[in-house]
C-alpha positions as CSV (number, residue, x, y, z in Angstrom):
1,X,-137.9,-42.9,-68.7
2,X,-137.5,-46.4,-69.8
3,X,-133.9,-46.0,-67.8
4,X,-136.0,-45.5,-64.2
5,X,-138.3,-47.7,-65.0
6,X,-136.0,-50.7,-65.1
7,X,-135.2,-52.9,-62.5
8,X,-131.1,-53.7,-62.4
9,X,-129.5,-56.9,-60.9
10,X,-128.0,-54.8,-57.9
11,X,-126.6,-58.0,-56.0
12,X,-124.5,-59.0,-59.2
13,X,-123.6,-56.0,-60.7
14,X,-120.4,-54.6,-58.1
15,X,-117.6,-55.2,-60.6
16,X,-119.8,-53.0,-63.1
17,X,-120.5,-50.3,-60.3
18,X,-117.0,-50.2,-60.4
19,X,-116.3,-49.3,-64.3
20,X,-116.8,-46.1,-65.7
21,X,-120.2,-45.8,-67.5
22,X,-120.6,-44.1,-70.7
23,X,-123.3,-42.2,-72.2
24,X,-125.5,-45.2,-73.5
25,X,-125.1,-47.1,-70.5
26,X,-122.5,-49.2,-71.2
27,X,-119.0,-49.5,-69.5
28,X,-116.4,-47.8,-71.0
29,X,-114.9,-51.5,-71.9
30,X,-118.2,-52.1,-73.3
31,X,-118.9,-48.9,-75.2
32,X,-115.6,-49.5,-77.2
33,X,-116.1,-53.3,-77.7
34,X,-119.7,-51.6,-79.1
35,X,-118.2,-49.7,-81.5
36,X,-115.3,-52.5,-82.5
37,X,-117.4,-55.1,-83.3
38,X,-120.9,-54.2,-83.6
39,X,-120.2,-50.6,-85.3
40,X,-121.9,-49.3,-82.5
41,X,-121.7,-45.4,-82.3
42,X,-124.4,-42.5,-81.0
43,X,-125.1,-42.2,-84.8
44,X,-125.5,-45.2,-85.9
45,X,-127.5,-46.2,-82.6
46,X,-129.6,-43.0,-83.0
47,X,-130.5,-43.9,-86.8
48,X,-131.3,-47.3,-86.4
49,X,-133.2,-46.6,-83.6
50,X,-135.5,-44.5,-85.5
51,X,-135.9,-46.8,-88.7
52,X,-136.7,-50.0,-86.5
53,X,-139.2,-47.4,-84.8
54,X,-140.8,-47.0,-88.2
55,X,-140.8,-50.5,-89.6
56,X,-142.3,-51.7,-86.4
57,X,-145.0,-48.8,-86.0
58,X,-147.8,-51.4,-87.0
59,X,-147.6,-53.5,-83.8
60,X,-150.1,-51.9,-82.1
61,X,-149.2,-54.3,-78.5
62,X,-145.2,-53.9,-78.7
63,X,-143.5,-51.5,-76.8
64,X,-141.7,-49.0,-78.9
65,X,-139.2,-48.0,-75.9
66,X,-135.3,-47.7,-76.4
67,X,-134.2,-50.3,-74.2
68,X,-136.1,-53.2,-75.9
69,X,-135.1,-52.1,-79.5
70,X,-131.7,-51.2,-78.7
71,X,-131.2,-55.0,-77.6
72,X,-132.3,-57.0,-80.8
73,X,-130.1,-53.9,-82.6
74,X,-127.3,-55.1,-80.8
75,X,-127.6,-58.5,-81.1
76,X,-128.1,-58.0,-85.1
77,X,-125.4,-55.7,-84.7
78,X,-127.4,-52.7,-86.4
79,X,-128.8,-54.8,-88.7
80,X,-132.1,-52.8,-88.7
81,X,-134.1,-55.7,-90.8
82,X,-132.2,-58.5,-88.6
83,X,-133.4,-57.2,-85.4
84,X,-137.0,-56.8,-87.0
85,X,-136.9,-60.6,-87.6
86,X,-135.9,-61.1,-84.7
87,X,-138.1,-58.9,-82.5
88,X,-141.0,-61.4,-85.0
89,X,-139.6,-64.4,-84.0
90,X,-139.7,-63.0,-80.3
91,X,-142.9,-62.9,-80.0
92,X,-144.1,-65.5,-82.3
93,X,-142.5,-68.2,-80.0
94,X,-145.1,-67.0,-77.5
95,X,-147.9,-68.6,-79.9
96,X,-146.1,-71.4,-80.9
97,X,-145.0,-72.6,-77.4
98,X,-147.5,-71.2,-74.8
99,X,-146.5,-74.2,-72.6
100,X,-142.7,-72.3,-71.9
101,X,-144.8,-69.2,-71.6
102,X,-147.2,-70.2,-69.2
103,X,-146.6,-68.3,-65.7
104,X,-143.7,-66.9,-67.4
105,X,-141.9,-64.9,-64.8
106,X,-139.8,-65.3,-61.3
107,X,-142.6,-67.2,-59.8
108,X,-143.2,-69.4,-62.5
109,X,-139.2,-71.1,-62.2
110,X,-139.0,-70.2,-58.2
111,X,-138.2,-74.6,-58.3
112,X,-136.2,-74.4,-60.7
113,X,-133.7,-71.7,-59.0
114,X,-134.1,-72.4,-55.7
115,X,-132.3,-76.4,-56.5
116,X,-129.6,-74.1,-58.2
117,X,-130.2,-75.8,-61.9
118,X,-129.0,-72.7,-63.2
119,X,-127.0,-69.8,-61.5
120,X,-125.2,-66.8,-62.3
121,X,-122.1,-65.6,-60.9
122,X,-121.1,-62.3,-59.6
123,X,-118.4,-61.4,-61.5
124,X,-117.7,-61.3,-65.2
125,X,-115.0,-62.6,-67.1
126,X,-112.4,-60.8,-69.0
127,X,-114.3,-60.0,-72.1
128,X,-117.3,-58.8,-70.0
129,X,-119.4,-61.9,-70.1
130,X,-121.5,-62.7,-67.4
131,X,-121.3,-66.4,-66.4
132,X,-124.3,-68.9,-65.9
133,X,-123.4,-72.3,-64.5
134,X,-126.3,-74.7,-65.8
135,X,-126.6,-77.8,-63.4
136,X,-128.2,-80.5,-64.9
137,X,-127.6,-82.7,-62.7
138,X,-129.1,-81.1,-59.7
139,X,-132.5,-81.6,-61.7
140,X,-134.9,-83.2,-59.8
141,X,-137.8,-84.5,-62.7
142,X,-140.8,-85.0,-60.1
143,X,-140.7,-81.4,-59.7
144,X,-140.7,-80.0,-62.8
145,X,-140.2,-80.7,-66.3
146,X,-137.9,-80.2,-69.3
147,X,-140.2,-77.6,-70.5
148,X,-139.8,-75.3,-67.1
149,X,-136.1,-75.4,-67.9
150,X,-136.2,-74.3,-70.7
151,X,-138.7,-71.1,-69.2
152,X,-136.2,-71.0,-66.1
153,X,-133.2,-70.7,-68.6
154,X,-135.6,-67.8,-70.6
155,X,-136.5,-66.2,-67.3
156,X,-132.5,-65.5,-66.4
157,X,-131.6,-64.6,-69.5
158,X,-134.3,-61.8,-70.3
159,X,-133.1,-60.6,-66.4
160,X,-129.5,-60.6,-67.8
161,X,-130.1,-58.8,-70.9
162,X,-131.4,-55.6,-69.2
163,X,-127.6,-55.2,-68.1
164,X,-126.9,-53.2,-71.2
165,X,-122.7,-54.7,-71.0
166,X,-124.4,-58.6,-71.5
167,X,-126.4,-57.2,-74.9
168,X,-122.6,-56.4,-75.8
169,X,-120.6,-58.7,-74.0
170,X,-123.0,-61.9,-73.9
171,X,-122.7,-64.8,-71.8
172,X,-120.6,-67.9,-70.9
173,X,-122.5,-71.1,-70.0
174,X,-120.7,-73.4,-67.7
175,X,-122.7,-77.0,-68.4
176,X,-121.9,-79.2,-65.1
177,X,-123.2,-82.7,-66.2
178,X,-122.5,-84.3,-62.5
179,X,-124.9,-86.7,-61.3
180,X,-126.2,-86.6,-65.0
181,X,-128.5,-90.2,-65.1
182,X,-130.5,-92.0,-67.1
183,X,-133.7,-90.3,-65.9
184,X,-132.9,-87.1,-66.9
185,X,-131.2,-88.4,-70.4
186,X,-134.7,-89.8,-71.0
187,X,-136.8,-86.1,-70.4
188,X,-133.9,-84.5,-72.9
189,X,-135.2,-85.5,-75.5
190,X,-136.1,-83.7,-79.5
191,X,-139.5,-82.0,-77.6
192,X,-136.4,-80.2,-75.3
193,X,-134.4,-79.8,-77.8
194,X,-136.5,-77.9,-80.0
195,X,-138.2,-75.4,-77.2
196,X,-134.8,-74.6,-76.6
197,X,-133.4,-73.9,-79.9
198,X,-136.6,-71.7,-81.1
199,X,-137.3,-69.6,-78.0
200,X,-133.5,-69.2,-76.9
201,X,-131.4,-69.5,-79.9
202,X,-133.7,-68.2,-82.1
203,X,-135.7,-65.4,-80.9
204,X,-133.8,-64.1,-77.7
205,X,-131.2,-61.8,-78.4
206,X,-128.6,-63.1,-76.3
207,X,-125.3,-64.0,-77.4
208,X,-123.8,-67.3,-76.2
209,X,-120.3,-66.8,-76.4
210,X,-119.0,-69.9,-75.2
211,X,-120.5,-73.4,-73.9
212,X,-118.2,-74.8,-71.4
213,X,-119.0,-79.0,-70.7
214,X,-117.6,-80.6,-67.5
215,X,-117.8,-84.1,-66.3
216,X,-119.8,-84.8,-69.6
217,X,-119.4,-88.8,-69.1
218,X,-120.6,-91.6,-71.0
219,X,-123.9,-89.9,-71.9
220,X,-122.3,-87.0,-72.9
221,X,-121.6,-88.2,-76.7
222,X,-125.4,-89.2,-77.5
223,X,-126.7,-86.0,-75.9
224,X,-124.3,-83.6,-77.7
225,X,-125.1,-85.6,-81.4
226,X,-128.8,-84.6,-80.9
227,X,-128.3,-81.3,-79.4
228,X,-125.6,-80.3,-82.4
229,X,-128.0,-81.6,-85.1
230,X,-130.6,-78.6,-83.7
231,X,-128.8,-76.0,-82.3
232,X,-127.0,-73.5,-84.6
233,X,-123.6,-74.4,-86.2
234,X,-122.0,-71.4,-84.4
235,X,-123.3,-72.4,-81.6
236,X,-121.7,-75.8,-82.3
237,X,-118.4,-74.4,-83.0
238,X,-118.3,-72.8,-79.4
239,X,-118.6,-75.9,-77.0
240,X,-115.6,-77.0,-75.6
241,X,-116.3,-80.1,-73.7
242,X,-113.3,-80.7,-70.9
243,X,-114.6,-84.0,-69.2
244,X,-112.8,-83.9,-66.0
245,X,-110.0,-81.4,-66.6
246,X,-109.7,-78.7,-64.2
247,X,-107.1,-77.7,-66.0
248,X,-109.0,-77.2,-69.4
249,X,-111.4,-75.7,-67.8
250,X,-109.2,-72.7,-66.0
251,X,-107.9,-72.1,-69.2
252,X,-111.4,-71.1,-70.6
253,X,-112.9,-70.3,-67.1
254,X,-110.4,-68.5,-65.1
255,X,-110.5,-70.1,-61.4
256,X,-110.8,-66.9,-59.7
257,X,-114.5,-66.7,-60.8
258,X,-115.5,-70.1,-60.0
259,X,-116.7,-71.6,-56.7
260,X,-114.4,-74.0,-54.4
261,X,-116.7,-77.0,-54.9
262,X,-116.7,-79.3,-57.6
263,X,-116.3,-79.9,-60.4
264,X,-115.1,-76.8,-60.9
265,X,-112.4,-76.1,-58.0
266,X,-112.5,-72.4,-58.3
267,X,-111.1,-69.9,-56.3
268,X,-114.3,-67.5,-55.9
269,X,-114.5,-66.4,-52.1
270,X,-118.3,-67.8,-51.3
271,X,-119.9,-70.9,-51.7
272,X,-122.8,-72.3,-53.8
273,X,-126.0,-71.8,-53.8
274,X,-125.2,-68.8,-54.5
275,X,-128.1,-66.2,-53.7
276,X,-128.4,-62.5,-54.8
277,X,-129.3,-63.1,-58.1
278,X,-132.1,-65.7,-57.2
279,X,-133.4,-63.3,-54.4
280,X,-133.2,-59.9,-56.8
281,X,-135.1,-61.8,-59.4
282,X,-137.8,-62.7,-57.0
283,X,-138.5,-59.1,-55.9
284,X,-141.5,-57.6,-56.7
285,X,-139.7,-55.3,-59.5
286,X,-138.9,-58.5,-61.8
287,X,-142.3,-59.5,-61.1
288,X,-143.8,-56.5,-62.6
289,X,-141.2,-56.1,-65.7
290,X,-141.9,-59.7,-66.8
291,X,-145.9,-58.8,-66.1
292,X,-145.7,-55.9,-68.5
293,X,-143.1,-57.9,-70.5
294,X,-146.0,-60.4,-71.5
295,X,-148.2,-58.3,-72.6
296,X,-146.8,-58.1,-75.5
297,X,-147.7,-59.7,-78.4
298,X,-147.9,-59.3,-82.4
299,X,-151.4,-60.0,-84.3
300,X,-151.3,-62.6,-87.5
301,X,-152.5,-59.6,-89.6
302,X,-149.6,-57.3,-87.8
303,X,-146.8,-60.2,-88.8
304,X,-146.1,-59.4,-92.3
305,X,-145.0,-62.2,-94.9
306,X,-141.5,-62.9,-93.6
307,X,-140.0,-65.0,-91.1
């Protein structure tokens, strides 16, 4: 089954091995936040399941399997033509930016992860959101550029979003902007900008739930005036930028589930790096789901007329 077949973040996931799971996979905490807010029930799942089946039957190269439609369902919440679009978009991007999809897999950001730019914690927060801290200042720019962030940032969030709870739940970025300089302001720039807003925010079907900015500084302002002029206004609406208050950021972040050091003076029990998740995504499973993952493709005569 497509259930077997798929690896599972094992390192990260104890505080989900610890919920009851329902039927579809989901906690029990998830499978009613499901139903409340995405109007997610076996027969509504069940139905839309089978429609998007149909209405996608002509792409000859996409896998037809539950797990991947169930995720763009979800994120459309069982908006059957939503999650068509978006399952288009999804593999359009893959034409129109073959430079993020180049070596697109563990391997391909091993840099990337191993300077902890971006890491994910090991326990979720209180509406089931897994956390991502996003490091930008640990970014070092002979190594690698802009573009392999944004495929590092891809990479973690396609891993995440085979935990059926993070379809539901989605995810809380912390953005840590320490050590931010002008070197890296200078590689952020509209090319970044629009990568990222196409291939993340508009064709993965992750929910960002919140965008936490600490220790934003004086380049924070110019930065945020680009990136809010491409990124969606929802999106927008979620930032909270708390500069250098702990306190404001315990209030959104709770301390308990953020490391000791700083900037963000948490009370989690181990240190940063932090490294289950990086050494579970470079196991050979990841590297064969992302493998099969790119295979995947849609035809210019299989694309229809709409966007």
């Amino acid at each position: 089954t497509d259930a077997a077949r798929a690896p599972q973040l094992t390192a990260l996931g104890a505080c989900q091995q610890q919920q009851q799971q329902s039927a579809s996979g989901l906690s029990e905490a998830a499978r009613r936040r499901a139903e409340q807010e995405l109007g997610e029930t076996p027969e509504t799942r069940s139905a839309a399941l089978s429609t998007l089946r149909h209405s996608i039957g002509c792409y000859h190269a996409l896998s037809h399997g539950r797990r991947l439609l169930l995720k763009f369902l979800r994120h459309r919440k069982f908006n059957v033509d939503g999650a068509h679009k978006r399952i288009r978009a999804y593999l359009r991007v893959r034409r129109k930016f073959p430079d993020v999809f180049d070596d697109y897999g563990p391997a391909g950001v091993r840099p990337v992860l191993e300077d902890g730019v971006l890491v994910v914690l090991p326990h979720r927060d209180g509406e089931g959101r897994r956390i991502v801290l996003y490091r930008l200042g640990l970014w070092d720019c002979a190594k690698y550029s802009s573009t392999e962030l944004v495929r590092a940032t891809c990479v973690v969030m396609e891993a995440l979003l085979e935990e059926e709870d993070t379809q539901v739940c989605g995810v809380s970025v912390v953005l840590d902007m320490s050590g931010l300089a002008l070197r890296h302001i200078r590689r952020l720039d509209l090319r970044y900008f629009r990568r990222y807003r196409a291939v993340v925010h508009k064709a993965l079907p992750v929910r960002v739930c919140a965008l936490n900015v600490v220790r934003g500084g004086r380049f924070f302002n110019t930065t945020c005036r680009v990136a809010s002029a491409l990124l969606p206004s929802k999106l927008a609406d979620r930032v909270h930028n708390h500069g250098d208050d702990v306190a404001a950021l315990h209030a959104c972040v709770p301390a308990a589930l953020l490391p000791p050091e700083p900037p963000f003076h948490g009370c989690l029990a181990v240190q940063l790096p932090l490294t289950p998740f990086y050494h579970q995504l470079m196991s050979g499973h990841w590297t064969e789901w992302f493998g099969q993952n790119s295979l995947q493709c849609i035809n210019d005569d299989e694309s229809g007329s709409g966007d």
